[in-house]
C-alpha positions, 0 to 999 in steps of 0.5 A: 797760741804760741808766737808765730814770729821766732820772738820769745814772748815768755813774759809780759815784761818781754812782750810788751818791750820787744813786740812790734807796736801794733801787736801790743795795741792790738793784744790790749784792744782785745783784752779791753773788748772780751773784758768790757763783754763779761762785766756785769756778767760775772767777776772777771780775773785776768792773769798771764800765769800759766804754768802748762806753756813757756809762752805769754797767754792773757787769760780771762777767767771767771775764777782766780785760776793760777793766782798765787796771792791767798786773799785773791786765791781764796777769793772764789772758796 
């Protein structure tokens, strides 16, 4: 989902310096409880790569999806 506020959270970096506080707790609060829901599930990547949208996105994957790094990518071969 894009931002809603006008800001340009294109980054994590940008995101995590210029967010209102609440918003980067409440981002991280989600991300610990979708993550704690798969463990033990499958295995679990997280990236904020997207190359589709100029926008920060967190994803939560059970593939290494957009990971440029060969071991990770090769990962799931």
């Amino acid at each position: 989902m894009p931002p809603c506020d006008g800001a340009n959270y294109n980054h994590l970096v940008n995101f995590l310096s210029e967010a209102p506080t609440g918003t980067v707790a409440e981002l991280w609060k989600v991300t610990a409880l979708e993550t704690a829901m798969n463990l033990g599930i499958q295995s679990i990547w997280l990236s904020t790569a997207d190359p589709g949208v100029s926008w920060l996105r967190l994803r939560i994957n059970s593939k290494p999806k957009f990971y440029r790094y060969a071991p990770y990518r090769l990962s799931s071969s």
